[in-house]
C-alpha positions in Angstrom: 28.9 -4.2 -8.4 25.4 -4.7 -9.2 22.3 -4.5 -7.8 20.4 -7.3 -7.1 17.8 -9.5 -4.9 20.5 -10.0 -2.0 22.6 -7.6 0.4 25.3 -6.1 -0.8 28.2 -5.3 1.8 31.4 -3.4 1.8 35.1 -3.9 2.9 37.8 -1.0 3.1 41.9 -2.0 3.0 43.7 0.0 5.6 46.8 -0.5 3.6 48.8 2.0 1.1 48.9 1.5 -2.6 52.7 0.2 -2.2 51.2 -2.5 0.3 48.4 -3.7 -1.6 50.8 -4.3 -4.5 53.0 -6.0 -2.1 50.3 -8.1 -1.0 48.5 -9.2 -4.1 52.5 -10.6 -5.2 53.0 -12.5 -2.5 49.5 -14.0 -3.0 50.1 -14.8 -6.1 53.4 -16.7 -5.4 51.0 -18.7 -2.5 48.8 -19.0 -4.7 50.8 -21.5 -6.9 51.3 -24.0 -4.7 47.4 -24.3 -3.3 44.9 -26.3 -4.9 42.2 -25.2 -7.2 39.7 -25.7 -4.5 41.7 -23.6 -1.5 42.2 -20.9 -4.3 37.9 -20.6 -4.3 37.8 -20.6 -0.3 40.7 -18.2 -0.3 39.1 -15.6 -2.5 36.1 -16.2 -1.1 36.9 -15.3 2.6 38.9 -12.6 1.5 35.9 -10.9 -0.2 33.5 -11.4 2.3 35.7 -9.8 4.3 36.0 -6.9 2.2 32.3 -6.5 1.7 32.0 -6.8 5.4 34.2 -3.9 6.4 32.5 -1.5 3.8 29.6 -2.4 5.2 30.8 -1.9 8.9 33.3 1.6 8.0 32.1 4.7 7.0 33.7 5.6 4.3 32.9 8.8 2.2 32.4 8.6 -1.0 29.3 11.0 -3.3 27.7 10.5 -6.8 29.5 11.3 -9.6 27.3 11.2 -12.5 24.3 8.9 -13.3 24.4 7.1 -16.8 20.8 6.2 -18.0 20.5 2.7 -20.7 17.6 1.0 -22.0 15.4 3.8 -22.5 14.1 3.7 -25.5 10.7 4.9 -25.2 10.7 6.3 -21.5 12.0 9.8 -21.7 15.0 10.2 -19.2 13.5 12.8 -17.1 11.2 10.5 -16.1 13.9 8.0 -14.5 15.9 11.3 -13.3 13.1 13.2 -11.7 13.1 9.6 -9.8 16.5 8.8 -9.1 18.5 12.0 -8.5 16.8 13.0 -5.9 17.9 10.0 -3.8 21.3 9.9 -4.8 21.7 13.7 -4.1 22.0 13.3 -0.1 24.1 9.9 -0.5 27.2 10.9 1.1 29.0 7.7 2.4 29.2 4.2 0.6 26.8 2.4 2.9 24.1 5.7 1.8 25.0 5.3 -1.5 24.2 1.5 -0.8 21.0 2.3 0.8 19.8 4.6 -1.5 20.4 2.7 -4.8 18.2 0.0 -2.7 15.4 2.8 -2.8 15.9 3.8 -6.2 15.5 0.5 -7.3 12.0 0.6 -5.8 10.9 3.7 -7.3 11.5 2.8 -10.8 10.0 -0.7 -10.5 6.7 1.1 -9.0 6.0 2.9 -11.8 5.1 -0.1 -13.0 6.2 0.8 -16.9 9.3 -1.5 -16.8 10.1 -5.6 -16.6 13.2 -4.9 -14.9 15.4 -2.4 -13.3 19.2 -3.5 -12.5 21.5 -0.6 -10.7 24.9 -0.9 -10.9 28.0 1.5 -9.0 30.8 1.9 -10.9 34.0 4.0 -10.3 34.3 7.4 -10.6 37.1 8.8 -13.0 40.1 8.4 -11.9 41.4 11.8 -11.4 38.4 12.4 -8.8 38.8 9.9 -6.2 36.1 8.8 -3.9 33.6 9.2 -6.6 31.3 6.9 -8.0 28.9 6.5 -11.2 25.7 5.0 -10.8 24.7 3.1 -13.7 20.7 2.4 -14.5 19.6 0.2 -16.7 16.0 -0.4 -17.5 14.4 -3.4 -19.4 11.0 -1.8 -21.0 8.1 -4.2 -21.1 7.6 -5.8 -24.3 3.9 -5.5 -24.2 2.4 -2.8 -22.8 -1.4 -3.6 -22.8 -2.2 -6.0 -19.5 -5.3 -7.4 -18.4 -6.9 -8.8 -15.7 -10.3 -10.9 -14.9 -11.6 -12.6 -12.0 -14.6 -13.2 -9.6 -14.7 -11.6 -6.6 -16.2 -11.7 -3.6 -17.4 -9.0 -0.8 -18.2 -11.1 2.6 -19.5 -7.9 4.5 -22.4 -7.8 1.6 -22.7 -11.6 0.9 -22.6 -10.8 -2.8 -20.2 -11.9 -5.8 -18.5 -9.1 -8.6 -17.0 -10.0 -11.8 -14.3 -8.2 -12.3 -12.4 -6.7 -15.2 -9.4 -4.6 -16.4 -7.5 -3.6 -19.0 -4.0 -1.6 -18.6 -2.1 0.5 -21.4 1.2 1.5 -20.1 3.5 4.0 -21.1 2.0 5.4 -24.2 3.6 8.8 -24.1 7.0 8.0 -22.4 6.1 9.4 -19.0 5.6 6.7 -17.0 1.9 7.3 -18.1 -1.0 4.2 -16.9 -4.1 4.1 -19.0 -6.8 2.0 -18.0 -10.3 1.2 -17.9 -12.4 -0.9 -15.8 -15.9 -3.0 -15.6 -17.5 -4.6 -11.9 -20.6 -6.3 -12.2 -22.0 -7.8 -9.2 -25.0 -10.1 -8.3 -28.0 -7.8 -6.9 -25.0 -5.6 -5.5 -22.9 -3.4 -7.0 -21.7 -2.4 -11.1 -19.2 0.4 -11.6 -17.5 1.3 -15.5 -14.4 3.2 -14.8 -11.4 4.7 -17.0 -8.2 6.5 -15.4 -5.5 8.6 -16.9 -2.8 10.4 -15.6 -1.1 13.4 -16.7 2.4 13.2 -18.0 5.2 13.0 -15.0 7.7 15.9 -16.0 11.1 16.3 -14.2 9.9 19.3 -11.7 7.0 17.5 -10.5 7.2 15.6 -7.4 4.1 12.9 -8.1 2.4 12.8 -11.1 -1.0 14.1 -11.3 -3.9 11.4 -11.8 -7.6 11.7 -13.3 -10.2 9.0 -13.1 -14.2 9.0 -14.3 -16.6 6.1 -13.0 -20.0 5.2 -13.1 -21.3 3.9 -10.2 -24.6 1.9 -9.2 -25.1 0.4 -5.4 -28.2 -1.6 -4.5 -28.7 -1.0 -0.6 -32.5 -2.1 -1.0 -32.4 -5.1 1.6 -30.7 -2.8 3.7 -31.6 0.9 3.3 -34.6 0.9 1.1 -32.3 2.8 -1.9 -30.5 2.2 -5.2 -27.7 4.9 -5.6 -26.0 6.0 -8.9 -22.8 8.1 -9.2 -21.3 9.8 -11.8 -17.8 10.7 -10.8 -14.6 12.2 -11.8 -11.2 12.0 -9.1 -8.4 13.9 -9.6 -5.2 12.8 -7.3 -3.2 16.2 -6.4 -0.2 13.9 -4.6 0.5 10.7 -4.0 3.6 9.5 -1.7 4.9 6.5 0.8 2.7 8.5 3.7 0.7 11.5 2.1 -2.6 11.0 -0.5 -4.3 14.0 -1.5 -7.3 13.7 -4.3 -10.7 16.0 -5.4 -13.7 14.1 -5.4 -16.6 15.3 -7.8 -19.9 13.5 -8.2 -23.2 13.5 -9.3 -25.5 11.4 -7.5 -28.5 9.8 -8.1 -30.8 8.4 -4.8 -34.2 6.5 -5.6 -36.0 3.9 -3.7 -38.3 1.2 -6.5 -40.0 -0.6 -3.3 -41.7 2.9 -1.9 -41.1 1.8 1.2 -38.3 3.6 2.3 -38.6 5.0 6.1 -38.8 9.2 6.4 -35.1 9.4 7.0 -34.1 7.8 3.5 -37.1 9.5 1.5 -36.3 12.7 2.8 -32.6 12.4 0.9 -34.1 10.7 -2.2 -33.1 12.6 -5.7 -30.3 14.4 -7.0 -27.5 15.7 -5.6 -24.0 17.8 -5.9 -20.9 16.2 -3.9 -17.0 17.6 -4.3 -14.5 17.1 -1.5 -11.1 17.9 -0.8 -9.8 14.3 1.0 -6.1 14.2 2.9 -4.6 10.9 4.0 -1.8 10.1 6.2 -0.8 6.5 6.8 2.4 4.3 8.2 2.2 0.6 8.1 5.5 -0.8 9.8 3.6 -3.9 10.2 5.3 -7.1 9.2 2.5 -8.1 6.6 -1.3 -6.8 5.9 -3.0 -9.6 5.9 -1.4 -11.5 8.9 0.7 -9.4 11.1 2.6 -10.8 13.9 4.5 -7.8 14.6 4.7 -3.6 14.0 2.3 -0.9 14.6 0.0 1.1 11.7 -2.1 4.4 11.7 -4.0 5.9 9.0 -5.7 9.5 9.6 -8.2 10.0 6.8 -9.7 14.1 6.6 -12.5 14.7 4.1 -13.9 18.4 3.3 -16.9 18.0 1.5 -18.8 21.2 -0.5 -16.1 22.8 -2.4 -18.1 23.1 -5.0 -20.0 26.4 -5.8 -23.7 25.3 -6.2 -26.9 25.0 -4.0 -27.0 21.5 -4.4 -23.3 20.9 -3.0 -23.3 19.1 0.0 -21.3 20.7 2.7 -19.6 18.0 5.5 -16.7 17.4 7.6 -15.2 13.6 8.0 -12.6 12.6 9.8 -11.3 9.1 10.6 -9.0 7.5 12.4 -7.4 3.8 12.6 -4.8 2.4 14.8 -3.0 -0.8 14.9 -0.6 -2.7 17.1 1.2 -6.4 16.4 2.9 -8.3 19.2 4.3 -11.5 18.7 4.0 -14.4 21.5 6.8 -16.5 20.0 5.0 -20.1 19.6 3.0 -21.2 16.4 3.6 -18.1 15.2 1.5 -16.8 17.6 0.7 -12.8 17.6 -2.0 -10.6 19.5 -3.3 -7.8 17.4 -5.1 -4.6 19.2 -7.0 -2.3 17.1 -9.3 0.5 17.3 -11.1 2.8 15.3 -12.8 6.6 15.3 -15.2 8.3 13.5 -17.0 11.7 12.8 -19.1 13.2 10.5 -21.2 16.7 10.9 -22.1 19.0 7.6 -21.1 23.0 7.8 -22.8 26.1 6.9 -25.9 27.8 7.5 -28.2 26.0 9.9 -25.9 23.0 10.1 -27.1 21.8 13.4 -30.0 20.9 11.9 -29.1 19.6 8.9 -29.0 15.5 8.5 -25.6 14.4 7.2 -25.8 12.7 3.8 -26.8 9.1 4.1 -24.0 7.3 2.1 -21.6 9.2 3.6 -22.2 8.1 7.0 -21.0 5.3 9.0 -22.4 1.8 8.7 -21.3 -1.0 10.6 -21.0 -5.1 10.2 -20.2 -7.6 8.1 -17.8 -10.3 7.8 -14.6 -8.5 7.0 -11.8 -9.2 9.7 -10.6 -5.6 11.3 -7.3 -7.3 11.8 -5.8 -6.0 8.1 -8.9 -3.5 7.1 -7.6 0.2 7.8 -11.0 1.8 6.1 -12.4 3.4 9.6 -14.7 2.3 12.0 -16.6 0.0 9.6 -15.8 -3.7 10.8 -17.5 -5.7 13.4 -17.6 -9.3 13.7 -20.5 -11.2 14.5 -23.1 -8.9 13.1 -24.4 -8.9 9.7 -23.7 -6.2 7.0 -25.3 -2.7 8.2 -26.9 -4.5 11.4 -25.8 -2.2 13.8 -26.8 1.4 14.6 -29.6 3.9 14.2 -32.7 2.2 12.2 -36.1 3.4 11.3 -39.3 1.7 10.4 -39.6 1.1 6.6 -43.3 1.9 5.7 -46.3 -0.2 5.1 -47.3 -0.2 1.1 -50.5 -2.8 0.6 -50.0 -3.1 -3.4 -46.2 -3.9 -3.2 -46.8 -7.0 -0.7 -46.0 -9.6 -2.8 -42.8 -7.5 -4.0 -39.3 -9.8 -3.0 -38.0 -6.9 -1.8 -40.5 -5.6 1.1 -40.8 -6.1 4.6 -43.8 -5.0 6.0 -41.7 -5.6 9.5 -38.4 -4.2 8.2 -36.2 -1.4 9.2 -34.0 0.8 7.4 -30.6 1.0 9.2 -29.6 4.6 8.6 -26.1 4.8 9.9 -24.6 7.3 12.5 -22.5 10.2 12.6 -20.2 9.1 15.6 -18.2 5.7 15.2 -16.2 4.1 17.2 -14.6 0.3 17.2 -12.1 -1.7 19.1 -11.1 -5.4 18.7 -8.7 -7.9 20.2 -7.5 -10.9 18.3 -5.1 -13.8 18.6 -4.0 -15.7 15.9 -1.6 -18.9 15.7 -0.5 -21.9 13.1 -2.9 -25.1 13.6 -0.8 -28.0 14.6 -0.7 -30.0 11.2 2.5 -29.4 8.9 0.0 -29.3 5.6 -2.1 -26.8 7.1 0.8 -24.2 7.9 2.1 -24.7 4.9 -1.4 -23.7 3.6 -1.9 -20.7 5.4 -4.8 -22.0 7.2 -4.5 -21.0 10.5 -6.8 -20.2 13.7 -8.3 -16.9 15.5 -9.7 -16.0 18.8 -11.4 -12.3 18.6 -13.5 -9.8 20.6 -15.1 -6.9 18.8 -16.7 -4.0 19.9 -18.3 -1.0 18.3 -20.8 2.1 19.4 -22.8 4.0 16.5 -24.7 7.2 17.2 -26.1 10.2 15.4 -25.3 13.9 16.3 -27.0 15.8 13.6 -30.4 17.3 13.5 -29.9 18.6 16.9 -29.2 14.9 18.7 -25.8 15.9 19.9 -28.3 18.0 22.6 -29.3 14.6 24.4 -25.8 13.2 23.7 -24.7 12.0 26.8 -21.5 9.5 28.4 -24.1 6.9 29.1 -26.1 7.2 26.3 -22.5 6.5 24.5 -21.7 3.8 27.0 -24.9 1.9 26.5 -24.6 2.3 22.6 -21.6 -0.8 22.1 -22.3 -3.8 21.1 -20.3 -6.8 21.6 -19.0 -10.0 20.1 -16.6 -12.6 20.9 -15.8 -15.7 19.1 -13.3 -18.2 16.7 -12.9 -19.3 13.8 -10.3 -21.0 10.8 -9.0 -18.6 8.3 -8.5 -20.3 4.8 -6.2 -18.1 2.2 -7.9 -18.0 -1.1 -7.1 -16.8 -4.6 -10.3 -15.5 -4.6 -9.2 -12.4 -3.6 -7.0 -9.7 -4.8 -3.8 -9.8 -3.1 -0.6 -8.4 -4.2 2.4 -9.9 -3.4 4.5 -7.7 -1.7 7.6 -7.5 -3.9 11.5 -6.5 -1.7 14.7 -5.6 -3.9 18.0 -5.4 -1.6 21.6 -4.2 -3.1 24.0 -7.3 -2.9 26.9 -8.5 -5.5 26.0 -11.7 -7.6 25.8 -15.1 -5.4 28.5 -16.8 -6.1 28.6 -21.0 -5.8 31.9 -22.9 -5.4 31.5 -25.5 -8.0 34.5 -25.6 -10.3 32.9 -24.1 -13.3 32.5 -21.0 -11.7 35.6 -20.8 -10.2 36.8 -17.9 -12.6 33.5 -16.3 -11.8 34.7 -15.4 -8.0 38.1 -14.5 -8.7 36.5 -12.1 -11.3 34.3 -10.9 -8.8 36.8 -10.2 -6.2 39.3 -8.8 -8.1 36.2 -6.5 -9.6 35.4 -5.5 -6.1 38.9 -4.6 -5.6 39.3 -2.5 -8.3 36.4 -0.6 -7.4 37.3 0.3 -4.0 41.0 1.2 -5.2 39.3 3.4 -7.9 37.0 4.9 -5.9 40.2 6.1 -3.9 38.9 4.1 -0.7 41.9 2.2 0.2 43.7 5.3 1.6 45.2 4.7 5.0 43.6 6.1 8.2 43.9 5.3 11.7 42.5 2.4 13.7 41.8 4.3 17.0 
């Protein structure tokens, strides 16, 4: 039995040895008098039954040994440190099912092999209700991948060319080398490289190290160029739990001279490590277009770690929250959403300290909060850090005919409080060619409230200061898929046995496979006899 891209099932004879001997003779005296064709149906019905009671019984049955192929370069602790673990707690055949399902995910997200087949043999014979699990690994061919495109960022209105380059599994460890170049239009450039250390058999998650060089033009918009020199170490990395250390050097200046006090007042150099934690669980049916399930991410950020005068010292917490529910027409859903926000440094004289600029809350832009689970960030209907706190840029007589001033301009400084909510309902357009597409339409409402709380504001903080703070938007629109984007396919592996058609060349195929079935569960010592009650 193998596994494969179906569902595998399980069937359990009630019947002694004696009687399964019995049984198979008489069928095969039947057998001789049916045609070739009622032979097929025959064998098939008995076999889906059999899978379907082994799915339906529980019948114990644990791991006997796991046998390891197709490794050549990947050391086997690598696929152990993966794979044992699940197996360990597998105690019945629909866990050992389950869990050789799981398995078979974790090796294929490591991202280092072409293919990954699992396969449950029988145990020796002289321990019954064992099993062996067989894993066999298909290494890929060539392991340097690339990857270029043009991409675009609606909540900026500017346009990145893209490019990486991957080296995978250079040590035998599962190991990802890879390096990176963005370069965007008046916008954003980053040059990145990324490493990870080797994955040995006692370590959970492997650890991860990344450097970047970062440069962000917020000129239009906050009267500042920003560069960052960074290096981010990731501590653990699981299905629900991210931990990583932040360390950065960055760089603040304003060419125009016309920044407002608040932004000149942070201009120059400074020191920024954090400690980050995030939890998430997305049970939603799919990211981009969920119809049903719920998701919550809780984001914590500790911020001046670092030993040094320079170090800035903050605490950042976010929080999102997401609910599906489907209305059964058009594929129809209504999607409820809302989002929290706080930032406030620490240390001596915190209260009046300002919280550092970039690190603050900016809201707007075009990006839909219906799959976006990065804080309180996205509000439709306002344009891209249009909402909030603002100051007055200043007024600089020689740099008047500069593209970038605005003698009448403000700098939109952010907040330190955030919070968002939207409503949106989403359903299949009428015409077969446009469902097909993916083009379908949305009703939303946004809302969102920005406000600061350092420098001593959280004083004249009040509930109807924060109640007159939202703004509003409501409106519709056509949503076009487009490869313009990065989107990975969500990829699902299930544990079946081989599909089997009916045609007659195959015909020796299914009796194989049923009497291969058989001869696993009578191995694996699960054809004792029990009660029915």
């Amino acid at each position: 039995m193998e596994a494969s891209d179906h569902e595998f099932t399980h069937q359990e004879n009630f019947h002694g040895d004696d009687d399964d001997d019995d049984e198979q003779e008489e069928e095969g005296e039947d057998s001789e008098f049916m045609s070739p064709e009622a032979r097929i149906r025959t064998k098939r019905a008995k076999m889906e039954s059999l899978i379907r009671r082994l799915s339906t019984e529980r019948v114990p049955v644990r791991v006997h040994d796991i046998v390891i192929k197709g490794n050549t370069k990947t050391k086997r602790s690598l696929i152990e440190s993966e794979v044992e673990p699940i197996f360990r707690d597998a105690t019945t055949f629909q866990q050992l099912i389950r869990a050789a399902s799981v398995a078979n995910a974790q090796l294929e997200r490591l991202d280092v092999f072409d293919s990954v087949n699992i396969t449950l043999d029988a145990g020796p014979p002289e321990l019954p209700g064992t099993a062996n699990v067989v894993v066999e690994v298909s290494e890929a061919k060539n392991p340097l991948a690339g990857d270029l495109g043009i991409y675009t960022k609606p909540e900026a209105r500017s346009w990145s060319l893209e490019g990486s380059l991957k080296l995978k599994n250079l040590f035998g460890y599962g190991d990802l080398w890879d390096g990176s170049v963005a370069c965007g239009w008046d916008q954003t450039s980053e040059i990145s490289t990324g490493m990870p250390l080797p994955k040995f058999k006692a370590l959970a998650t492997p650890l991860s190290a990344r450097i970047s060089l970062l440069s962000q033009d917020w000129l239009n918009f906050s009267s500042y160029k920003e560069q960052v020199l960074g290096l981010s170490l990731g501590l653990l990395s699981t299905r629900n739990h991210d931990i990583s250390y932040n360390l950065s050097w960055r760089t603040s200046t304003d060419p125009s001279q016309m920044s407002s006090d608040t932004v000149r007042r942070q201009l120059g150099h400074s020191l920024f490590s954090a400690l980050k934690y995030a939890f998430k669980v997305d049970r939603r049916d799919s990211p981009m277009r969920p119809t049903r399930g719920h998701a919550f991410v809780s984001t914590t950020q500790l911020g001046g770690l670092f030993p040094d005068m320079r170090s800035l010292r903050l605490i950042r917490q976010e929080l999102d929250l997401r609910y599906a529910i489907p209305l059964g027409f058009y594929r129809a859903a209504l999607n409820f959403g809302i989002s929290g926000g706080v930032i406030f440094p620490w240390g001596s004289a915190y209260s009046n300290t300002p919280s550092y600029l970039p690190e603050r809350f900016f809201m707007g832009g075009n990006s839909s909060p219906v799959f976006s689970l990065r804080g309180p960030t996205s509000v439709l209907g306002f344009k891209a850090r249009g909402m909030g706190p603002a100051g007055p840029r200043r007024f600089v007589g020689d740099n008047s005919n500069d593209g970038n001033s605005d003698n009448s301009g403000m700098d939109h400084i952010g907040g330190d409080l955030a919070l968002t909510a939207f409503a949106d309902l989403s359903l299949d357009l009428p015409l077969r060619v446009l469902r097909e597409a993916g083009v379908h339409g949305h009703v939303f409402v946004c809302t969102g409230s920005l406000n600061t709380l350092t420098e001593n504001a959280y004083r004249e903080f009040s509930f109807q200061k924060f109640q007159d703070s939202f703004r509003s938007s409501a409106g519709f629109g056509v949503i076009v898929p487009t490869k313009l984007f990065r989107m990975e396919p969500l990829k699902l592996r299930f544990l079946s046995v081989p599909r089997v058609s009916i045609e007659a060349d195959d015909r020796d195929q299914l009796v194989a496979c049923h009497k291969k079935l058989e001869s696993f569960v009578r191995k694996c010592g699960l054809n004792r006899k029990r009660s029915c009650s």
